[in-house]
N, C-alpha and C positions, 0 to 999 in steps of 0.2 A: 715189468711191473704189472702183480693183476689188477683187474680194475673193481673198485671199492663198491660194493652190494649196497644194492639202491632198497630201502625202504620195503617195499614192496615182494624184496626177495627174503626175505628173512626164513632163515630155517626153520621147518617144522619142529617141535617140540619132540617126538620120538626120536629124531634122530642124534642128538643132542646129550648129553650128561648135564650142562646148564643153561638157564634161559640167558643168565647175563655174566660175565666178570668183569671186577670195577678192578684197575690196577691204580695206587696212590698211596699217600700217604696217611696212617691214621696214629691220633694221637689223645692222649690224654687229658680233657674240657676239664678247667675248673672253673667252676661258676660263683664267683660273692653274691649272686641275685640282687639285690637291690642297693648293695653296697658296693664304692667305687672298690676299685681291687688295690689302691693306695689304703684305704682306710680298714679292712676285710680283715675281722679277726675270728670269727667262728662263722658256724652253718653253711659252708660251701660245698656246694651241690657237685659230686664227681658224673662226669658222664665221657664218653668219647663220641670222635668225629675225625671227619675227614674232606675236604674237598670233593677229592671221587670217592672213597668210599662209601659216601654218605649214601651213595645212590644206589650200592650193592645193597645195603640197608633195607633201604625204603622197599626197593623191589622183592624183597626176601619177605621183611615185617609186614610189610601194610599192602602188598597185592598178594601174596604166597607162592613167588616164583624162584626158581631153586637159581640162588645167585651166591657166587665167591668173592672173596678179594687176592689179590697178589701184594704183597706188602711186602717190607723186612720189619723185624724188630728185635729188641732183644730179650732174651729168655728170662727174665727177672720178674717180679712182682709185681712192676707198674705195667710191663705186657701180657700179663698175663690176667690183670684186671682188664688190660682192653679187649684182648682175645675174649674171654669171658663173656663181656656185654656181648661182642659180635655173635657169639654161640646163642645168647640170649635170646637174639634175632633174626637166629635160623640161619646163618648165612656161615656157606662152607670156609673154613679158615683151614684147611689143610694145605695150602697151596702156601703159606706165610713164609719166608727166610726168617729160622731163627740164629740170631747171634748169641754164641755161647758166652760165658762170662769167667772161663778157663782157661784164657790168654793161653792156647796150645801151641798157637802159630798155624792153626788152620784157616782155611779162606774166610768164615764170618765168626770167629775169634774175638772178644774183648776182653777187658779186664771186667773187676768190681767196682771201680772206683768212676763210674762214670763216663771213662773217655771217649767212649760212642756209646748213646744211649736212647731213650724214649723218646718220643717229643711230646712237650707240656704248653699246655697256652690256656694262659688264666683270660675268660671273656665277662666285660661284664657289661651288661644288657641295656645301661643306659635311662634315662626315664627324661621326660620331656625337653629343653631345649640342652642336656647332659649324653653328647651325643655316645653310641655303641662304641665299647676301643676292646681290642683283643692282645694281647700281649703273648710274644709266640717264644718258646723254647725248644726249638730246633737245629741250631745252627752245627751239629754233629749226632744225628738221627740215626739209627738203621737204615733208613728211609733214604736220606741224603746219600749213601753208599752204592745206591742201586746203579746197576748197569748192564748194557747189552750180556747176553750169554746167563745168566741168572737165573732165567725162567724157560723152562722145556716148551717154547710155542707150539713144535711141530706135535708132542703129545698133547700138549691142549688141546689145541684147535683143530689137529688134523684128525688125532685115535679117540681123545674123549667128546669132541663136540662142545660148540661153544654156538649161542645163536646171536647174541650182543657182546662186542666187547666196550667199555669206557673209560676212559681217564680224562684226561685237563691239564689246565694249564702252570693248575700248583706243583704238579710233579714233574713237568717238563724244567723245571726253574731251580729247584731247589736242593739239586748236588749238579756238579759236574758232567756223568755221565746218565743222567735221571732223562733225558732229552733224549738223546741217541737209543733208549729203551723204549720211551714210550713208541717213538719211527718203528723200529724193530718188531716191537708188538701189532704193529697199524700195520702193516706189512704184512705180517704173517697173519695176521686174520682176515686182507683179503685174501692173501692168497688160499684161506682153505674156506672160504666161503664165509665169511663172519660179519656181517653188522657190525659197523664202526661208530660210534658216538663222541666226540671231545665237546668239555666247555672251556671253551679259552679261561674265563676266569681269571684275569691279569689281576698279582698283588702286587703293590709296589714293597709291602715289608718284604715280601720275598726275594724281586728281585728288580731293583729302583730302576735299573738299565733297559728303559723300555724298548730300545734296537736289540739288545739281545733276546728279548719276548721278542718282538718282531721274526729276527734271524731261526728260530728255534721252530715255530711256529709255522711259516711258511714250509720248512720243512715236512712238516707234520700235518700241514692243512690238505695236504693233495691224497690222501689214505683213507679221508674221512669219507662218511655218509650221511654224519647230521651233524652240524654244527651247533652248538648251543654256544653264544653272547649278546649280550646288549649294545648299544650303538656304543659306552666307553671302551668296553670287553675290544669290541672288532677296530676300533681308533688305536687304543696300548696294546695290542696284541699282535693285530694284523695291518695297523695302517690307513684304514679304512676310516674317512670323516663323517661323522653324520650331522650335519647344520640344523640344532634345535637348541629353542630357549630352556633354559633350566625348571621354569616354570611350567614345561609348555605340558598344557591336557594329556589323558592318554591318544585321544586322537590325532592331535597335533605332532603329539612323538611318533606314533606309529607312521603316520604320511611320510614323515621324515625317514624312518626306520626301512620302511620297505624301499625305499630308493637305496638305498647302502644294501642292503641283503640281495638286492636284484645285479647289483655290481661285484658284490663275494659269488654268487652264483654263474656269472657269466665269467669269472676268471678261474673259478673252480669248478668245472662241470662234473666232478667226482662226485660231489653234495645234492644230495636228493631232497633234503629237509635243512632248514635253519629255525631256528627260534631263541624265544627268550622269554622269561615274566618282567616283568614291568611293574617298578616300585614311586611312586609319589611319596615319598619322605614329607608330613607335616610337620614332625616332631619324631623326634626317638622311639613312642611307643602309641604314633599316628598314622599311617596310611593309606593312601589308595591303590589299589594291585588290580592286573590284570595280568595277559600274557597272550604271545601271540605267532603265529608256526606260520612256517610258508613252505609249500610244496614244491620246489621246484621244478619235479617231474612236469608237473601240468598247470606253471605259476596262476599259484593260489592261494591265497592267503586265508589261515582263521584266527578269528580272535575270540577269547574269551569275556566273557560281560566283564565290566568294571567295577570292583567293591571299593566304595568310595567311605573313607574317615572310617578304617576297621583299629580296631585299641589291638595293639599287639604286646607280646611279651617277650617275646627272644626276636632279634630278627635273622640270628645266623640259619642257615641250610635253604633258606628258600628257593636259591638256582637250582641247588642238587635235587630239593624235592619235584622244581618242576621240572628238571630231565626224568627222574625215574618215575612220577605219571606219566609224561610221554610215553615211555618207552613201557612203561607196565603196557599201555592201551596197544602198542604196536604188539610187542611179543602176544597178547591176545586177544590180536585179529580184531581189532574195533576200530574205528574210520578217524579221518585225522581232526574231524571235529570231537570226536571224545577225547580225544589224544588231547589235544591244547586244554582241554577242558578238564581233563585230569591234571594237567599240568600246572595249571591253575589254582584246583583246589585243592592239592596236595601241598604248594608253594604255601599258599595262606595259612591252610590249619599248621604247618609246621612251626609259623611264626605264635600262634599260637599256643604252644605246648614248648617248655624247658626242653632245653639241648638241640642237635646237629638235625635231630630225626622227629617224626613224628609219632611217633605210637598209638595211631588211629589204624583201624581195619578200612577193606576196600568199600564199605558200607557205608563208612564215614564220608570218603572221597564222592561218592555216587550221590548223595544225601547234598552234600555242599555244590555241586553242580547242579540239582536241580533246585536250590535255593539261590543260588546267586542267578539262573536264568529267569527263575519266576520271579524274582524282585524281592522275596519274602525276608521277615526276619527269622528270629532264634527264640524257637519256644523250649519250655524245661523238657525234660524228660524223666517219667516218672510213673 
């Protein structure tokens, strides 16, 4: 087994074809905006996302680093709107499995009629004590089909270069052999020197069976180099308890937090880095956020300042936004206090702005870390 590249060793960018590849599922958002999605008869907002893609995204859009995804889908209309947006946002889509829709009897073969298809999930965004609900259409995805032998690793990672690779926990869960791929992939990119990322990310709509998160997981945890979860994330995912009140400050969670991360770290010395943002729920479209990374190499911890009672408007992608601040700051050489601190404001402004992503530039991200460290508010611009 090789041993998984610590942080620190991340590959130079020349030698490389991409800075990151997010492997996951990506799918078709429809959003009713302010309308419950029982009630939702016109002006729904299309956008796509993705658990892990979100954060090939982020990285591609909003820092300008040349990143991919590894998907399936299938070759129809509604993939090809998602494909689309991803093209929108810079981010290499050559690497997709498509399924044909010409039932040939070839290996990614479908009919017309739907019997493996896209995945849809109508989200709608919730507004004061009307909490966020997502409604998912997946249950026979391209996506869900994935399996070891699917994807050429050794030409990835070995002949083109790859400096981050990421995926999660939604992909691990949600087909059969979608778990045994993502191992596969963790694997093969240490072995060719690769940066490894997962965020546990435990759904239960995906998969209620929180020992089989568990069993999947453990698997998969010993490959890694950064772990992204919250103390729920590392409880349903990995097992791992963290003893804090529901209420508790961000301080008060975080004291608690780093005891549990100092205990994933000492039973996984593969992991160089752990983190997570840190969400205070007042209300549906009330918050206090922060976010907070720990070094393992040299245990240490940062945290980012706390934005206390921010009005949000979506609250989906903010884990993914804060992995790919993180990971933007690492692939370009900036210290792990910018790193959490990208991480941070990249998380918030994503809550922010409609859909999975943010559509802010690296200036916006730099601009909001040095607002939320000097205390300031939000003047116009003009």
């Amino acid at each position: 087994m090789a041993e998984p590249v610590k942080y620190n060793k991340i590959k130079p960018a020349e030698k490389c074809r991409y800075d990151a590849v997010s492997m996951g599922e990506v799918m078709l958002r429809l959003d009713p905006r302010d309308i419950p999605t029982a009630r939702v008869r016109d002006n729904i907002r299309v956008s796509q996302g993705g658990g892990e893609t979100n954060v090939a995204c982020g990285l591609s859009y909003t820092f300008g680093l040349r990143a991919a995804v590894l998907t399936a889908m299938v070759d129809d209309t509604i993939g090809l709107n998602i494909r689309n947006q991803m093209r929108e946002l810079g981010v290499d889509t050559s690497n997709i499995i498509w399924w044909n829709t010409n039932n040939d009897g070839s290996q990614y073969s479908t009919d017309k009629k739907g019997t493996i298809c896209n995945g849809v999930n109508f989200t709608y965004n919730g507004a004061g004590v009307l909490p966020s609900e997502t409604t998912y259409y997946r249950g026979n995805t391209a996506a869900t089909k994935l399996k070891p032998g699917d994807f050429n690793f050794d030409d990835l990672f070995g002949k083109q270069g790859v400096r981050i690779f990421t995926t999660g926990g939604i992909l691990t869960l949600i087909g059969p052999k979608t778990g045994d791929l993502a191992i596969e992939a963790a694997q093969k990119a240490a072995e060719y020197g690769t940066f490894v990322s997962a965020d546990l990310n435990y759904r239960s709509k995906v998969e209620p069976d929180k020992n089989k998160a568990k069993a999947i997981n453990k698997k998969l945890a010993p490959y890694i180099g950064m772990l992204v979860g919250n103390d729920s994330d590392l409880s349903d995912a990995l097992g791992y308890e963290t003893k804090v009140a529901k209420k508790a400050t961000f301080q008060e969670w975080a004291e608690a937090y780093k005891q549990t991360v100092r205990k994933v770290a000492k039973d996984l010395p593969n992991l160089s880095l752990i983190g997570t943002q840190w969400r205070g729920a007042h209300n549906a479209d009330l918050i206090s956020w922060s976010a907070i990374l720990y070094d393992v190499l040299n245990d240490k911890f940062y945290e980012a300042p706390v934005r206390e009672n921010v009005p949000i408007r979506d609250r989906t992608g903010g884990g993914d936004s804060f992995a790919s601040g993180v990971l933007a700051a690492l692939l370009k050489g900036k210290d792990l206090e910018t790193a959490v601190n990208w991480g941070a404001a990249h998380g918030i402004l994503v809550q922010e702005t409609p859909g999975d992503i943010t559509y802010v530039d690296e200036k916006a991200i730099i601009a909001e870390v040095n607002r939320a460290i000097k205390g300031g508010g939000v003047k116009a611009v003009r």
